[in-house]
C-alpha positions as CSV (number, residue, x, y, z in Angstrom):
1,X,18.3,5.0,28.3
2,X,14.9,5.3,28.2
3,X,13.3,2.2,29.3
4,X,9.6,3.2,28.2
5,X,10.4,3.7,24.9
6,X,12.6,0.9,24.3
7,X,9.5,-1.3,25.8
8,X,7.5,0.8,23.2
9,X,9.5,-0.2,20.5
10,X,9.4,-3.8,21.5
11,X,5.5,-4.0,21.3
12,X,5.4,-2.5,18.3
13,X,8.1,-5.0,17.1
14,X,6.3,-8.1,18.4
15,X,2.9,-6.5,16.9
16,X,4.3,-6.2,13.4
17,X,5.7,-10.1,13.6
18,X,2.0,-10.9,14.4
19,X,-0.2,-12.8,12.2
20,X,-3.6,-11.9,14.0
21,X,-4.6,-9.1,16.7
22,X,-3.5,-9.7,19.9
23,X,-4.4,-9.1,23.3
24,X,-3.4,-7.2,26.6
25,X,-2.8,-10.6,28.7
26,X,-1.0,-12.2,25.6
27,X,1.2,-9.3,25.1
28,X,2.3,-9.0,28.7
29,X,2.6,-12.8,28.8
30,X,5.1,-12.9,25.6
31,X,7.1,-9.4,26.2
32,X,7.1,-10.4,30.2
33,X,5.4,-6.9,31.0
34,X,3.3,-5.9,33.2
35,X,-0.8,-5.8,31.7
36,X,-0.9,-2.4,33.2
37,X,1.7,-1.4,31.2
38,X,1.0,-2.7,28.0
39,X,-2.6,-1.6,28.5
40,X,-1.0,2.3,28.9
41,X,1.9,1.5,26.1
42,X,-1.2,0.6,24.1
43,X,-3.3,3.6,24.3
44,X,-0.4,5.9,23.9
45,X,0.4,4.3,20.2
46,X,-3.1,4.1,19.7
47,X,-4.0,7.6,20.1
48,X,-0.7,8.6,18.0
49,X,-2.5,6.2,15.3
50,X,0.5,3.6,15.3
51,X,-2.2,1.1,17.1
52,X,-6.1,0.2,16.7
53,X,-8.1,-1.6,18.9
54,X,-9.9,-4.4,16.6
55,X,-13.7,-5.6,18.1
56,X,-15.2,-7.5,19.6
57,X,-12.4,-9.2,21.6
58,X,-10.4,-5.8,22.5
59,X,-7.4,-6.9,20.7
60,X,-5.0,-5.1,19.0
61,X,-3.2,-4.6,15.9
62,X,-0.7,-2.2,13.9
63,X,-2.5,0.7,11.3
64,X,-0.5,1.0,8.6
65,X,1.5,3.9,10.1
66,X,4.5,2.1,10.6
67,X,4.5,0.9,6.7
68,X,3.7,4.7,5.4
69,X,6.8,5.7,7.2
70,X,8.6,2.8,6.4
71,X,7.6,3.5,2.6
72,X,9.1,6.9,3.3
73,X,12.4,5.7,3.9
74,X,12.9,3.1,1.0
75,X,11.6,5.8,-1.2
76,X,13.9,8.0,0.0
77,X,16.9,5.5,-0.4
78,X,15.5,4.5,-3.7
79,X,15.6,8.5,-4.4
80,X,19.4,8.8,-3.7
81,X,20.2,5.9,-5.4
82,X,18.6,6.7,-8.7
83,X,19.0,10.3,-8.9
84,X,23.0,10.6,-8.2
85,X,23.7,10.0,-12.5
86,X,21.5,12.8,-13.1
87,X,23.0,14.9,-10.1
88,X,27.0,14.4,-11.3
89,X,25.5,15.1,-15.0
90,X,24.1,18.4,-13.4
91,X,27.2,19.3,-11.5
92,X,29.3,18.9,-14.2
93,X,27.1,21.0,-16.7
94,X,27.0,23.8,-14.1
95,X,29.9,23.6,-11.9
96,X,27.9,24.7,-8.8
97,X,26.5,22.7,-5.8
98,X,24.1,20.4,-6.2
99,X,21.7,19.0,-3.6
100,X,18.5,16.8,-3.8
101,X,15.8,17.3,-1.2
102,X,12.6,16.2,-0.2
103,X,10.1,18.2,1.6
104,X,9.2,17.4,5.4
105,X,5.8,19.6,6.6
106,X,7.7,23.1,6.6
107,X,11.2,22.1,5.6
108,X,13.1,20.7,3.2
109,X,15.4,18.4,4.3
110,X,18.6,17.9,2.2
111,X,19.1,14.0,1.6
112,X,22.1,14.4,-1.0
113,X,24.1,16.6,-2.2
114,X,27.4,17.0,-4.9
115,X,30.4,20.2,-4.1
116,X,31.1,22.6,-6.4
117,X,34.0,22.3,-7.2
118,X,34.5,26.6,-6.8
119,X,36.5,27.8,-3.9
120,X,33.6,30.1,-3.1
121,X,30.5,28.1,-3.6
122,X,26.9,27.6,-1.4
123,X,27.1,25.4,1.5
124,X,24.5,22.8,2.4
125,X,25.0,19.4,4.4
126,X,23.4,16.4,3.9
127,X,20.8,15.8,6.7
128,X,20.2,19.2,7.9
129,X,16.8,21.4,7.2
130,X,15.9,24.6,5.4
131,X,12.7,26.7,5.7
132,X,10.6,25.2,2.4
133,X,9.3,28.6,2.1
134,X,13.0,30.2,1.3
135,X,15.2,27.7,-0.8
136,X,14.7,27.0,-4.6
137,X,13.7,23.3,-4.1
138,X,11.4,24.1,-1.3
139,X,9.3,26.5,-3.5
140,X,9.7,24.0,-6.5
141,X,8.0,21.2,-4.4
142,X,5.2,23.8,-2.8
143,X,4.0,24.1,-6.4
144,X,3.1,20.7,-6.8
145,X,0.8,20.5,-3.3
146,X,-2.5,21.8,-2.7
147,X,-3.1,25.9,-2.2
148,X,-4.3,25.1,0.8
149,X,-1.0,23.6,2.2
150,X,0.6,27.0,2.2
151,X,-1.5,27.7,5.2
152,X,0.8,26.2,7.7
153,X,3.2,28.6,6.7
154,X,1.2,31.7,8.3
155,X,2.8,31.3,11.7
156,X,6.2,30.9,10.7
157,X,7.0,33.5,7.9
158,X,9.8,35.0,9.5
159,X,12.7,37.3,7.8
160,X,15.9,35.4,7.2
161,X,17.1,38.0,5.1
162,X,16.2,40.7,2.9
163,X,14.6,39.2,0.0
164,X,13.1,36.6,2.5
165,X,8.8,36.3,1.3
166,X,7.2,37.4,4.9
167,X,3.4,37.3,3.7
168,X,1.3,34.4,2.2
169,X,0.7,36.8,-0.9
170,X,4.7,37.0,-1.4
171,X,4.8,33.3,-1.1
172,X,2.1,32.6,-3.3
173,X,3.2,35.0,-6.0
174,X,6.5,32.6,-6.2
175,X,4.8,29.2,-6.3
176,X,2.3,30.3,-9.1
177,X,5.6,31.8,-11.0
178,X,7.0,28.3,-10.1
179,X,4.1,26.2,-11.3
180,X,4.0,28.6,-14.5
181,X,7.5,27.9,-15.3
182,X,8.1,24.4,-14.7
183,X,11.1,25.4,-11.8
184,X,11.4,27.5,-9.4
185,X,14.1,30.0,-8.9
186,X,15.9,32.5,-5.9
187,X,18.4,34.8,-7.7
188,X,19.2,36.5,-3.7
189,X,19.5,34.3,-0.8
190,X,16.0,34.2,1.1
191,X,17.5,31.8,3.6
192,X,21.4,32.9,3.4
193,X,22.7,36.1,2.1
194,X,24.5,35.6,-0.9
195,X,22.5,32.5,-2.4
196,X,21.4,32.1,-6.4
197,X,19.4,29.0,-6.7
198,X,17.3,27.1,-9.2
199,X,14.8,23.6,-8.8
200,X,12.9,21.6,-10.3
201,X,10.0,18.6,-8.5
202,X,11.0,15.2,-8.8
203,X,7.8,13.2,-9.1
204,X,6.8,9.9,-9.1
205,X,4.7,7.1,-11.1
206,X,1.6,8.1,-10.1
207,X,2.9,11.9,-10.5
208,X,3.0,12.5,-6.8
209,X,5.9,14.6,-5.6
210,X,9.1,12.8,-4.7
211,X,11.8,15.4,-3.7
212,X,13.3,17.7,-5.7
213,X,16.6,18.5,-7.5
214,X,18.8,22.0,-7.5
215,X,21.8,24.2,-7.7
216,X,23.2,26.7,-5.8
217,X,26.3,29.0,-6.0
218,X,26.9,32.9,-4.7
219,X,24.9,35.5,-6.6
220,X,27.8,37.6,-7.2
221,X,28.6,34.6,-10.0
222,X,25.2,33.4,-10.9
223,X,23.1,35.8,-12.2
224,X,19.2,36.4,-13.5
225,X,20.7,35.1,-17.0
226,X,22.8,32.0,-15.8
227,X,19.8,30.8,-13.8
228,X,17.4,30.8,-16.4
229,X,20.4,29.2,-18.2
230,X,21.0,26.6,-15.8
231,X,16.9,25.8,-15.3
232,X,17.0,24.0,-18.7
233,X,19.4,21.3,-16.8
234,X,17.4,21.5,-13.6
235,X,14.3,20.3,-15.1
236,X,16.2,17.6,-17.4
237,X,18.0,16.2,-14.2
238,X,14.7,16.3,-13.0
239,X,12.8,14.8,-15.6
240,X,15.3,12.1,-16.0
241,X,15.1,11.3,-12.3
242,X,11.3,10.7,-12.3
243,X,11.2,8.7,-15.5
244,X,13.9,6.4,-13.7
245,X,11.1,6.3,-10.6
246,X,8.3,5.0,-13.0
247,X,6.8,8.7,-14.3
248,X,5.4,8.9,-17.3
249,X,3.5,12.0,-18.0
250,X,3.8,15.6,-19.0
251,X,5.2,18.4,-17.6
């Protein structure tokens, strides 16, 4: 157990229950620390942004760092919650996997997800991570950020497989055809041999991007014609998912 983190974690606790800045000789006298160590535990959250120091009495207070990611979470919960009607509608209109996901710096991390009900279908688990760069949902969510945000991607193009995009220009080519057509679309695996794939972007009230919603299944069943198909029920599920989250305009 890691006893500086855990002392961490109660400053930031006793912080965020506090109705006015406090200081280093108050803290230590509540939390029964040492000044010296608040004074470091301090600095170290300050410099991460979790903590400002608030003139002209050096006390301190929370940013609101801990209540963006905090935001993050009951947006996500709220996410799962309201898209799963739209997801079993989906699943049952295609028959293939479908997964919801939001997008974290270079990744897209799968937060939901329905089976196929196939014997042979795509496999994704519920927590874990994909390159955004190579799935369907990543590339539907890249086309609703800033050109600029592509960027990051430069030092981590790599080749997962044979259609994997391993130059910005590749990459860019697919989130212009993305933004162009409303979804974006993998017919071969870029991330797993095998893998057809369509998405839409989920967005929000304010039109800010949420997550995003897709289906998956092995290329040797879903072709060029079925995903074009099936990206008329992507972007409903979609659609319908983001009017539930307050979203009102066009797409």
């Amino acid at each position: 157990m890691d006893k500086a983190f855990i002392k961490g974690l109660k400053l930031l606790e006793t912080l965020a229950l506090s109705e006015a800045p406090r200081g280093v000789t108050d803290l230590a006298t509540e939390l029964q620390f040492t000044k010296s160590n608040v004074h470091r535990l301090l600095a170290t959250l300050q410099s991460q942004g979790y903590v400002r120091q608030v003139p002209p009495h050096s006390t301190y207070e929370l940013t609101t760092r801990i209540w963006e990611l905090g935001s993050n979470v009951i947006r996500r919960m709220d996410l799962i919650k309201v898209a799963r009607p739209a997801m079993i509608k989906l699943a049952e209109a295609t028959g293939e996997t479908v997964h919801l996901s939001v997008l974290d710096d270079i990744d897209v991390v799968y937060v939901d997800k329905i089976e196929s009900a196939h014997h042979i279908r795509a496999h994704t688990s519920v927590g874990a991570r994909a390159p955004a760069y190579t799935v369907a949902t990543g590339k539907a969510m890249l086309a609703h950020m800033p050109d600029t945000y592509l960027e990051r991607f430069r030092p981590h193009l790599k080749r997962y497989t044979e259609t994997t995009r391993t130059t910005l220009e590749e990459l860019r080519a697919d989130i212009e055809q993305a933004r162009q057509q409303g979804f974006a679309a993998v017919p071969h695996g870029e991330w797993r041999e095998g893998i057809a794939a369509v998405a839409c972007a989920i967005l929000g009230r304010s039109g800010e991007l949420i997550g995003a919603i897709g289906m998956s299944g092995p290329d040797s069943r879903i072709k060029r014609k079925q995903l074009k198909q099936f990206s008329v029920d992507v972007m409903e599920a979609a659609r319908t998912i983001g009017l539930a989250l307050g979203y009102t305009g066009g797409r």
